[in-house]
Phi, psi and omega in degrees: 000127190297144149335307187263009174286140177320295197306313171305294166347299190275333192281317206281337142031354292191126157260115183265173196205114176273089162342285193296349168290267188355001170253008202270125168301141213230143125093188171318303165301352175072339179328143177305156162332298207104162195281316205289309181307287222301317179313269210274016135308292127023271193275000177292326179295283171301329160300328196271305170309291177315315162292339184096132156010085183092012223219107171334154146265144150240151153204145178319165161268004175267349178267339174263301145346286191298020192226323163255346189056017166293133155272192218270351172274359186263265288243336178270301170329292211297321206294290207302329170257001168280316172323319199266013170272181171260015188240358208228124203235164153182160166209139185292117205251114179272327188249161310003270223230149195283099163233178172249114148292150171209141172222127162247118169273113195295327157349286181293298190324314183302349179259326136307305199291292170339270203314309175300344183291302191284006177063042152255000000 
């Protein structure tokens, strides 16, 4: 197998994904995130870190399909029980080109995160 083979390629690839956000309780019911929320919760975190602290992100909704590997009815689920934390803020631009701002506030999330760790 060459260096440059499609297969090596695609294994270096990698959607990382934090199980425990996917335990964070979402809404009046408390039901979890979910796998769907928690991927782009994931990659919302690291972006929101490279931007800083308090400070909006945009990425393309074409940056995020490649980035989650979500079409767009998994990536409308997450968003839609990501809406319903306190920590996760966004607003949608359609022109130009369609993208989302998002603020994630890491605060608050450590402090979800906290609270489920310690089961309150």
């Amino acid at each position: 197998m060459s260096e440059n083979s499609s297969f090596l390629t695609l294994m270096l690839d990698v959607v990382t994904f934090r199980p425990g956000f996917a335990r964070i309780p979402v809404g009046d019911d408390g039901e979890p995130l979910g796998a769907l929320g928690a991927l782009m919760l994931t990659k919302a975190v690291k972006w929101q870190v490279e931007a800083g602290e308090g400070v909006w992100f945009q990425k393309s909704l074409e940056a995020w399909r490649w980035e989650t590997a979500m079409d767009e009815a998994e990536m409308n689920e997450a968003r839609a029980r990501l809406r319903e934390t306190p920590f996760w803020e966004e607003r949608a631009v359609s022109k130009p080109e369609p993208r989302l701002y998002v603020f994630v506030n890491l605060q608050v999330l450590a402090d979800v995160l906290d609270d489920l760790i310690s089961g309150r």
